[in-house]
C-alpha positions in Angstrom: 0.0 0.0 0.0 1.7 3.6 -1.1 2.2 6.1 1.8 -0.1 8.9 2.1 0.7 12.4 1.1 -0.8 14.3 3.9 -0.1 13.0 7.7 -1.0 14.9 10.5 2.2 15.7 13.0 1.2 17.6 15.7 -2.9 18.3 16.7 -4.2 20.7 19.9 -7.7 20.8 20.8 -10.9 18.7 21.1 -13.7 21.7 20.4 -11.7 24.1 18.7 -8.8 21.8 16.6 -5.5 22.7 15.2 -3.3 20.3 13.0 0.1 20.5 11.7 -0.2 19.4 8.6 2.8 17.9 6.2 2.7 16.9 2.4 4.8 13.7 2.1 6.2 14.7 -1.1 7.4 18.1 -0.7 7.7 18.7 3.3 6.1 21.7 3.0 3.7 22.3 6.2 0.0 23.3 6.4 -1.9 24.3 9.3 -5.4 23.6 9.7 -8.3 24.8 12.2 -11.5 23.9 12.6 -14.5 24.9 15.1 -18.2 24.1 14.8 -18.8 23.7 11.4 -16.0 26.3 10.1 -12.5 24.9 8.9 -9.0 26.7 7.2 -6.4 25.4 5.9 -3.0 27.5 5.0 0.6 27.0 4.4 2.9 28.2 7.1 5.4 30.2 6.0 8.8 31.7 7.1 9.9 35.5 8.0 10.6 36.1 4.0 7.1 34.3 3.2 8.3 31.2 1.8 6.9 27.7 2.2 8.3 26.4 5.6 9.6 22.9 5.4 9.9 20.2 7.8 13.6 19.4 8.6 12.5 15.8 9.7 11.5 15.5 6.0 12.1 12.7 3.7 10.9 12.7 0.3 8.6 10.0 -0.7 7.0 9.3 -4.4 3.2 8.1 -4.1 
């Protein structure tokens, strides 16, 4: 069975939810938010704006 792309690596909450999110091909990280029925998603990024990767990354093909 392949890998999946998105895994979850750090999560806070029960009512009000926030996920760490990381794409298993590229490393870049996502966080997510959700409470009641509302949810976001967005990329984290560093102080110059770019795409913040995880360093515990390893690339993986799907």
């Amino acid at each position: 069975m392949a890998e999946k792309r998105f895994e979850v690596i750090e999560k806070q909450g029960k009512l009000e939810q926030f996920q760490v999110i990381r794409d298993n091909v590229t490393g870049v990280l996502y966080m997510s938010h959700a409470a009641g029925y509302g949810m976001g998603l967005t990329v984290l990024v560093d102080q110059e704006g770019k795409p913040l990767v995880d360093i515990d990354y390893k690339k993986t093909e799907i």
